[in-house]
C-alpha positions as CSV (number, residue, x, y, z in Angstrom):
1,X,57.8,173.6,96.5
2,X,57.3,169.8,97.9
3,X,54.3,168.3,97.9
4,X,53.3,165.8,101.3
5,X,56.7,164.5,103.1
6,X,59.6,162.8,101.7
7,X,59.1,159.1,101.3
8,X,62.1,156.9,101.0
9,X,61.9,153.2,100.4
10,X,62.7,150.5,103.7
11,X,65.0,148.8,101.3
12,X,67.1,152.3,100.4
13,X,66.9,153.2,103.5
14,X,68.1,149.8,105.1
15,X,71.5,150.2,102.8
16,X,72.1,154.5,103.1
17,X,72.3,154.3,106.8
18,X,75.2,151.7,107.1
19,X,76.7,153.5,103.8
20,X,76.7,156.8,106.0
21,X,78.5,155.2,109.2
22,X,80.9,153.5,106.7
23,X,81.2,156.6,104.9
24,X,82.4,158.6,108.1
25,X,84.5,156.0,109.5
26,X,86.6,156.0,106.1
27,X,86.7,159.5,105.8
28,X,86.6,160.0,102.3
29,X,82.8,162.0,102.0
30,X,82.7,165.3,103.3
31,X,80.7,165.0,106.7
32,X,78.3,168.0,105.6
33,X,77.2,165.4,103.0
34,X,76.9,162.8,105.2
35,X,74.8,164.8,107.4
36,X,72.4,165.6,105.1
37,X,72.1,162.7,103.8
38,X,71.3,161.3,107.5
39,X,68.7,164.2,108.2
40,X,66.7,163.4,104.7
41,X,66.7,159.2,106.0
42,X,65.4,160.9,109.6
43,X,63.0,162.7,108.4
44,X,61.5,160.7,105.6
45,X,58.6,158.5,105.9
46,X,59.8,155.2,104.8
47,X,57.5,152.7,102.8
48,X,57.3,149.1,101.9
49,X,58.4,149.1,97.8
50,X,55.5,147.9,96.5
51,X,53.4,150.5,98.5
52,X,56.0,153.6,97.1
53,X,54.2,156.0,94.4
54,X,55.9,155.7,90.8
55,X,56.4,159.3,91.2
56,X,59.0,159.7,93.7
57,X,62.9,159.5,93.2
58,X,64.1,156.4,95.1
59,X,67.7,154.8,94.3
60,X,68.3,153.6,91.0
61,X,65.8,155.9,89.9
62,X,66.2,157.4,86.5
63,X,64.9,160.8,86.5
64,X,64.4,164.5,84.6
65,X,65.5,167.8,86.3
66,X,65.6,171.2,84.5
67,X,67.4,174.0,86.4
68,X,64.4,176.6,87.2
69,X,67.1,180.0,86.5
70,X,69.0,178.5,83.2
71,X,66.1,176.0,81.6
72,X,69.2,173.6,81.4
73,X,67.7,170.0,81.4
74,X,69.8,166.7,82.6
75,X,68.7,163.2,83.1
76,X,71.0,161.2,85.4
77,X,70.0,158.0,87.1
78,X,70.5,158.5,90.9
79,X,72.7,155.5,91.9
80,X,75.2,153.7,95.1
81,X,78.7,155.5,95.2
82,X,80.3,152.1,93.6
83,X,78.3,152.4,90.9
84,X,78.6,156.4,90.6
85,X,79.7,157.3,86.7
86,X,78.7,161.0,85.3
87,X,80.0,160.8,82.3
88,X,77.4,157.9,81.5
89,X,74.4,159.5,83.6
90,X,74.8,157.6,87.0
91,X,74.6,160.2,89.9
92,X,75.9,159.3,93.6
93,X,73.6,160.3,96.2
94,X,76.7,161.4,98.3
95,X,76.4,164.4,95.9
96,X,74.7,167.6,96.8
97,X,72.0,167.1,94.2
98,X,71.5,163.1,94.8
99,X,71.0,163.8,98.1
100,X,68.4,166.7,97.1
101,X,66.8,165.1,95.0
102,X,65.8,161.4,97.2
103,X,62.4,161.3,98.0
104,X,60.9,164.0,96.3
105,X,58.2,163.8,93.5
106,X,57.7,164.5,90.2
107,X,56.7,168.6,90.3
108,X,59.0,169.2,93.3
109,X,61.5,171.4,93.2
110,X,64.7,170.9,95.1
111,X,67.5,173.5,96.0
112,X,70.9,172.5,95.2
113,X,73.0,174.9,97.7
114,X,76.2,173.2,96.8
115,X,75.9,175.0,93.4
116,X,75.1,178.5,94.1
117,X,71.8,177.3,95.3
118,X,70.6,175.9,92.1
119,X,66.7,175.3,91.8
120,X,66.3,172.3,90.0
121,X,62.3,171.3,88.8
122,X,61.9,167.3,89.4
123,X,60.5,167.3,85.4
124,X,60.0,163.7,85.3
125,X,60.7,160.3,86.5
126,X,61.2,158.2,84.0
127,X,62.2,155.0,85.8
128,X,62.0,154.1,89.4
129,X,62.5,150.1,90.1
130,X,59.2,150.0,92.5
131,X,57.3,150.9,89.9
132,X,58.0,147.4,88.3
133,X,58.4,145.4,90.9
134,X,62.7,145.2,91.4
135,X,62.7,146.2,95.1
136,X,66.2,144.8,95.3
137,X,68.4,146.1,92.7
């Protein structure tokens, strides 16, 4: 279930969208991602940092999800594609579930279709860089 719409910061947003046309003239992302990715920007309603609730996933966001069917629980910290690292907890939001997961709020739960359409419970946020004032990190 998601609460309101998606809201997605001006500063994110001002660095997916050339990420995306960069991303599809290098070829390297599958475009299904990069659409996705594109609709969620479209559709979102994007905010000034300082006016973004501390309860919504925004980039460098650290945040809680437990999968709804297996109770498995991961924290990852959603993050650039340079900066992408799983084994240490940094998530791309190229990745099925990064992409899910942008914009929604603590309580949400997302649908990961890329794994078997995964329900995944936004649990907590435990960092997002709005909330203390970094709106350029």
């Amino acid at each position: 279930m998601h609460r309101d719409s998606i809201m997605i910061s001006v500063v994110d947003k001002d660095r997916l969208e050339p990420l995306i046309r960069d991303a599809v003239a290098g070829g390297g992302v599958p475009l299904d991602r990069l659409r996705a990715l594109k609709a969620k920007l479209d559709e979102a309603e994007a905010l000034e940092p300082a006016a973004m609730p501390g309860d919504v996933v925004t980039m460098n966001s650290k945040i809680r999800l437990r999968d709804i069917d297996t109770d498995e629980v991961e924290t990852f910290t959603l993050v650039y594609p340079g900066f992408a690292n799983s084994a240490e907890g940094f998530l791309s939001v190229l990745t099925p579930i990064g992409t899910a997961v942008l914009g929604y709020r603590k309580g949400d739960v997302v649908e990961d279709a890329a794994f078997g359409s995964s329900r995944m419970l936004i649990e907590a946020v435990e960092f997002q860089p709005e909330s203390v004032g970094q709106y350029d990190v």
